[in-house]
N, C-alpha and C positions, 0 to 999 in steps of 0.2 A: 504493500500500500504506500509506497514511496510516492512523495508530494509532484517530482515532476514526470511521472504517467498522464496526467490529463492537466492542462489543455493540451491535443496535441494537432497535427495537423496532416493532409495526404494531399501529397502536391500533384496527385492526378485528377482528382476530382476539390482542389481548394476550398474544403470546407475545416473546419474545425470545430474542437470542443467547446460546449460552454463552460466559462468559467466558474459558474455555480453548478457542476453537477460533483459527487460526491465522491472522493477516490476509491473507495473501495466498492462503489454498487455496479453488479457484476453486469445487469442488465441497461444499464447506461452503458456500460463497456462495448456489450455487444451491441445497442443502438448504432452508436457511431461507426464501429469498425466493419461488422460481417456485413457482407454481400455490398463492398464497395468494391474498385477495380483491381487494387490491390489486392485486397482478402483473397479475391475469386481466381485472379493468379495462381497464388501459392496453394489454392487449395485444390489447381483443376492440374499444374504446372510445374509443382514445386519440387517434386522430386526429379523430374526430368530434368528441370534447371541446374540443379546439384549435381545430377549424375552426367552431367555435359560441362562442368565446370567453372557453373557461373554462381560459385557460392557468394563471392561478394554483390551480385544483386539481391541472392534472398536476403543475405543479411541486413541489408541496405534498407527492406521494404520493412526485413523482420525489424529494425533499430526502430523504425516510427510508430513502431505498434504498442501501446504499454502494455506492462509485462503482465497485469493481472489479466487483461485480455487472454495473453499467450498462455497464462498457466490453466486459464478452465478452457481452453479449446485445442483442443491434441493434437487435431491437424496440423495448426499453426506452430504450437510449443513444439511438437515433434519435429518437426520441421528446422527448425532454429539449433535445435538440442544437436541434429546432425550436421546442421551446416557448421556450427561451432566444430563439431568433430573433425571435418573435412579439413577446415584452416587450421589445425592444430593448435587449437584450443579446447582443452579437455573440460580443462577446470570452469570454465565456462555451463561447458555441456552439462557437466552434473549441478550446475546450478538451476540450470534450467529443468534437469530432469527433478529435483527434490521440490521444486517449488510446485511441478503437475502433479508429483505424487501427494502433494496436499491437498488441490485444491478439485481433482478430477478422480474418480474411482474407476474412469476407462480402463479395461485390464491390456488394452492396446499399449498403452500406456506403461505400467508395470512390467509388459514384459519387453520392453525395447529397452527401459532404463535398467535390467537386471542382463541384458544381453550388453549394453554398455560397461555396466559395472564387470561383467566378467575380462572386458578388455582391458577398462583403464584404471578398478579400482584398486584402490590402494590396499584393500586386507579382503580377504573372503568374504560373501554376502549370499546369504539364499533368501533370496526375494521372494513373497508369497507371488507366484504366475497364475495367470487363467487355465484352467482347466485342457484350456483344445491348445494352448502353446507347448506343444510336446516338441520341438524344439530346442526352446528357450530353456524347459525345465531338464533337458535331456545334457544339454550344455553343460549346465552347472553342476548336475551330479557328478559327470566324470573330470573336469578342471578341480572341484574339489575332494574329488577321491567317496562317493557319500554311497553310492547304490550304481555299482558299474555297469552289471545285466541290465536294471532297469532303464539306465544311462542310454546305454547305446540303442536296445528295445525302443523310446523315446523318440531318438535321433531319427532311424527308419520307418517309424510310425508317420513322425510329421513329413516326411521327405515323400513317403510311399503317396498320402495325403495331398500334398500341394503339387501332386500332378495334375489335378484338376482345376487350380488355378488360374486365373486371367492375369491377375494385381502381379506386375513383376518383381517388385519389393520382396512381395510375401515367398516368391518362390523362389528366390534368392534363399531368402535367409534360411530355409529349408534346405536346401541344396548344400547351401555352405557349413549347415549344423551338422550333415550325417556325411560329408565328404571331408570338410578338413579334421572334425572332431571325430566322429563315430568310427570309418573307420580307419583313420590312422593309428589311434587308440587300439583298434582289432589288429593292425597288420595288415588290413584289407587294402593295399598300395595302390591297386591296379583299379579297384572302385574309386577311389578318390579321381584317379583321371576319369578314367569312363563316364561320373556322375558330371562331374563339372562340366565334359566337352559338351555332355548333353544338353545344359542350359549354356551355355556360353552363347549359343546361336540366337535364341531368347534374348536375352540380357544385349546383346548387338543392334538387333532388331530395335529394340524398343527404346534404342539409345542410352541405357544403363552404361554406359561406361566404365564405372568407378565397379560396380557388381562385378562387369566381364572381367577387369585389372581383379579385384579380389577373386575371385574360381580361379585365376591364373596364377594367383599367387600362391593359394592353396593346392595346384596341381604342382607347383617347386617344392615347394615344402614339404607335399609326400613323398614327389622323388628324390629330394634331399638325402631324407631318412630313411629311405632305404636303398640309399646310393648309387640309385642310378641317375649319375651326373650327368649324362649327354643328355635327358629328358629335363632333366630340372635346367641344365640352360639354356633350350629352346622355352620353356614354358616363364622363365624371369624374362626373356627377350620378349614374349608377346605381352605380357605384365607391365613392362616397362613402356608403351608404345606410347600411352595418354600419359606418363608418370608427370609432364610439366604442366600438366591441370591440380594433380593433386597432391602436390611438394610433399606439402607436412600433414598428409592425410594419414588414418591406420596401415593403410594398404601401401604408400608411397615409406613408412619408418619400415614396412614389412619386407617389400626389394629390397631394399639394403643390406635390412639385417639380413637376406636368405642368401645375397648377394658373398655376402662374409661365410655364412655355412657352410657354401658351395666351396669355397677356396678352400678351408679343411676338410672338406670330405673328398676334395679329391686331391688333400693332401700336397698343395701347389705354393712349394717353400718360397719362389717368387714371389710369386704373388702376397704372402704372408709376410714378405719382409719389409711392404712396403704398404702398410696400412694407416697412411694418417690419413686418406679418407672416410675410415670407419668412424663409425658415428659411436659417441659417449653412448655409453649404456644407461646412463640415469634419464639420459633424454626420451630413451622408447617408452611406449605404452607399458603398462607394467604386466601384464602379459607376453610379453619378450622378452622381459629383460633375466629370465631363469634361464631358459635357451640360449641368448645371447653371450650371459657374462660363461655359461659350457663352453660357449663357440670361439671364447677370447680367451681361456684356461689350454682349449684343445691346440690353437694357434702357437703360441708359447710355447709346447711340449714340439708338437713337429716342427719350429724354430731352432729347437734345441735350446730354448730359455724356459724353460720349466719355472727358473727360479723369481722367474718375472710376472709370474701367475699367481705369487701367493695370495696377495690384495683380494683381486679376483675372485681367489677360492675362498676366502672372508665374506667376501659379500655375496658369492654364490650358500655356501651357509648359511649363511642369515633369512637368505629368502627362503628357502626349501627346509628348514628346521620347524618340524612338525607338521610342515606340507605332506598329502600325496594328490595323486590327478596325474593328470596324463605328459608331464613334461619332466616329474620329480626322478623318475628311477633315470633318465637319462641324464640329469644332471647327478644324480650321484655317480654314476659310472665317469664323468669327466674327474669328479673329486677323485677318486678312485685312480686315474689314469696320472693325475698330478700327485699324486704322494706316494704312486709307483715310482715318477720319472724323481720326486725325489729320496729316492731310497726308502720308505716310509711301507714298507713291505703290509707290516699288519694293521697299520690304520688303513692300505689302500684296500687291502683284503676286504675289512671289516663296511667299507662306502659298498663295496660288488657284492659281497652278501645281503646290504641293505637293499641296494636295487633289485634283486634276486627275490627276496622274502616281498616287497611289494609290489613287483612283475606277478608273481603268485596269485597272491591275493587277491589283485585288481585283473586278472586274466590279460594280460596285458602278454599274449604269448611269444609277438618280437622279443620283447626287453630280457623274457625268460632265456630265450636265446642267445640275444646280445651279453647280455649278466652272467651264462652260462660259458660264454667262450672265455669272458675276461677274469671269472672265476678259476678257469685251466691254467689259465694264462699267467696269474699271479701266485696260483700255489708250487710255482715254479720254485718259491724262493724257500716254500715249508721242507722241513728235512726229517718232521716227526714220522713216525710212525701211519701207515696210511695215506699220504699226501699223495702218493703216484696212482693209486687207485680210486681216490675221490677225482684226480683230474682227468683220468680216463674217464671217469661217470658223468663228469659234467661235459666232459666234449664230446663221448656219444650221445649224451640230451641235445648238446647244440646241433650236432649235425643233422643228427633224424630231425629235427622242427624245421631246419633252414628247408630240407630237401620238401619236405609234406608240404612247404606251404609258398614253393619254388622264393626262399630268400637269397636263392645265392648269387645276386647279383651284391650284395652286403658283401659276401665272404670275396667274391672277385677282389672288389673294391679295398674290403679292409682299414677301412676308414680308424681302426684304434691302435692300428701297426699290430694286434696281438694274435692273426691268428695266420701268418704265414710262418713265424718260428714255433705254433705248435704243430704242424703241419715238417717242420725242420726237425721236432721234436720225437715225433711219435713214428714219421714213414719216413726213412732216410734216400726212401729213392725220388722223395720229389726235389727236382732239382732247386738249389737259394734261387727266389726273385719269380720263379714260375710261378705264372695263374694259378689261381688253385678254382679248377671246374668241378660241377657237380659229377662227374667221372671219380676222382683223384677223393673228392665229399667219401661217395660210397664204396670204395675201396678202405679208406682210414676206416669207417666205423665200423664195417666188415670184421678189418684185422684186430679192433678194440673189443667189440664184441667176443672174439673167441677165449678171448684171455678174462674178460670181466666179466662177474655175474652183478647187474644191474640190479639196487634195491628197487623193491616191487613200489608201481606205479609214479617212479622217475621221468617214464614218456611219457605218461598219461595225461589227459588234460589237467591242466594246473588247480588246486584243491586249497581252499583256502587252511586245511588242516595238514598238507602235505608237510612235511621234516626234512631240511637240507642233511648230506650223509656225512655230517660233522658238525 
């Protein structure tokens, strides 16, 4: 109810407030404003506008409008909340979302500011959502680690749902729930492209822009993680095409940062040597920046400065210290990789078992994998009793999962250095520096097999009761 909301005035049709009407009566508000030229703009126009990169007119129409207007009409408020997003202004945006969620009960509404919050907020938040937002609500369980079956269940509910769609917002954000979340989360690599190519045509068509650049971000991002770099950078180059519409957008701090991932995953000391164009980590969405400060820990180890990472691995701690969801077991495994490279043998142990124990739980069956290789990997250094036959158990788990669920473009790649000297380790006929193909896969587990008896349901799907074998 701030005093200079009214009088105000609309320089398309020059009329103005009277000075005696009362700032906070809602229906005076909307006298004035709805169904003027502007209003009818933003409310027939407005997302089109945005998604074509002309956020500085909404914002421009949205400034003249007072803000109690904006906060009981969601169109409008909604509208503002994301064009704030776009010009990278966060703080802004949740201003505008706290003040709808006071003054509007639309659940349109709550669930766009709990999809906000999972991007940019500052501490975990499970927003009460509507009912039919299985999406929204699908999102948050598994970012916060809370109900992961019903999590991703959720995710392809709303996606399977909003194929009947018209509104391309909506079918967006459907798309994007069960392809960059759902199943990246699953492993399901090859869905995340397939889902996305499928609306990307959509999202073109109807001039989404900013949508088509996010599925294209979210198609790097799964080929990232699971290392297949030649796909992840065709898919950041068609990402990047409108990137000078939306600088300091989610999506525009998103190419960067994936931009940097890509450079560790494929392991390209070059290029890693010459990073002052990466962007500060406290500057990203706080949704990044777990990933991120991995991605600057990872950089530093295949530099061969490990010791330039500790900072790094401080504030990666801080974030992920009593976190789970779907980014935590991969950043433990970076902690893990950094107090490997500096000698720190059983703290690093004890980060992969942590990744390990919550890959389980959360069926998170890559990680189980990933966790499982770097598990073999680092009990390299145990000399107790048993150590040679838990690491054989753990790299027959990696290898059967990679093969069943064809990951072995991961093991090609080898993005953690750890698993071509086990590979050195266990079959001395593969030559240093050779591929290692799913050929060479099924041969090693073969030969592990006949010497090891595997505790019972090791391969099995992962059991939130399961017992690592030490």
């Amino acid at each position: 109810k701030e005093a200079d909301d009214l009088p105000w005035k609309l320089e398309s049709v020059g009329s103005a407030a009277p000075a005696s009407t009362a700032v906070g009566d809602s229906q005076m508000a909307f006298g004035i404003v709805e169904g003027t030229t502007e209003d009818t703009l933003l409310k027939t126009e407005g997302y089109r506008l945005l998604q074509r990169g002309q956020t500085k007119t909404v914002l421009d129409i949205c400034g003249r409008m007072p803000r109690l207007y904006k906060a009981i009409t969601p169109s409008i408020g909604l509208l503002e909340a994301f064009a704030f997003e776009l010009s990278g202004q966060p703080d802004r945006a949740e201003a505008r979302y706290e003040a709808m969620l006071k003054h509007t009960t639309d659940p349109r509404v709550r669930d766009l500011a709990a999809m906000f919050t999972g991007r940019f907020g500052k501490r975990r938040t499970f927003l009460k959502t509507s009912p039919a937002a299985s999406s929204v609500v699908g999102i948050q369980k598994l970012h916060g680690g809370y109900d992961v079956h019903a999590g991703v269940g959720q995710l392809r509910d709303g996606w399977l749902a909003s194929q009947d769609l018209t509104e391309p917002q909506r079918l967006f954000e459907a798309a994007h729930a069960h392809a960059m979340v759902g199943c990246i989360f699953s492993g399901r690599f090859e869905e995340t492209d397939t889902v996305s190519t499928r609306v990307r045509p959509v999202m073109k068509h109807a001039g989404f822009l900013y949508s088509h650049a996010h599925l294209c971000l979210d198609q790097a991002v799964g080929a990232v993680v699971s290392s297949n770099v030649e796909l992840a950078r065709r898919r950041l180059q068609e990402a990047a095409q409108h990137l000078d519409l939306f600088p300091d957008s989610f999506v525009g701090h998103g190419i960067r940062a994936a931009r940097c991932y890509l450079a560790v995953e494929k392991r390209n000391r070059q290029a890693l040597k010459e990073r002052d164009d990466w962007p500060d980590w406290k500057a990203l969405p706080s949704q990044m920046q777990p990933l991120y400060l991995r991605t600057l820990i990872l950089a530093n180890i295949v530099d061969g400065h490990p010791e330039s990472a500790r900072l790094d691995g401080r504030h990666l701690r801080r974030l992920v210290e009593g976190e789970q969801g779907l980014y935590v077991p991969e950043c433990l495994l970076a902690m893990a990789c950094l107090d490997d490279a500096l000698g720190q043998s059983e703290s690093a142990l004890s980060y992969a078992v942590a990744a390990y124990r919550m890959a389980v739980d959360l069926h998170m069956t890559f990680w189980v994998m990933k966790s499982s290789s770097l598990i073999t990997h680092l009990l390299r250094h145990r000399r107790r009793e048993g150590a040679d036959l838990q690491s054989k158990q753990f790299l027959i788990q990696a290898v059967h999962l990679a093969l069943e669920h064809d990951w072995a473009e991961y093991w090609h790649a080898d993005p953690l250095a750890c698993l071509r000297p086990l590979f050195k380790r266990f079959d001395a006929r593969v030559p240093p520096g050779a591929a290692i193909t799913p050929g060479r896969m099924i041969r090693l587990a073969a030969k592990l097999a006949r010497t090891v008896a595997m505790p019972n349901g090791l391969l099995a799907a992962p059991r939130r009761h399961e017992k690592l074998p030490f």
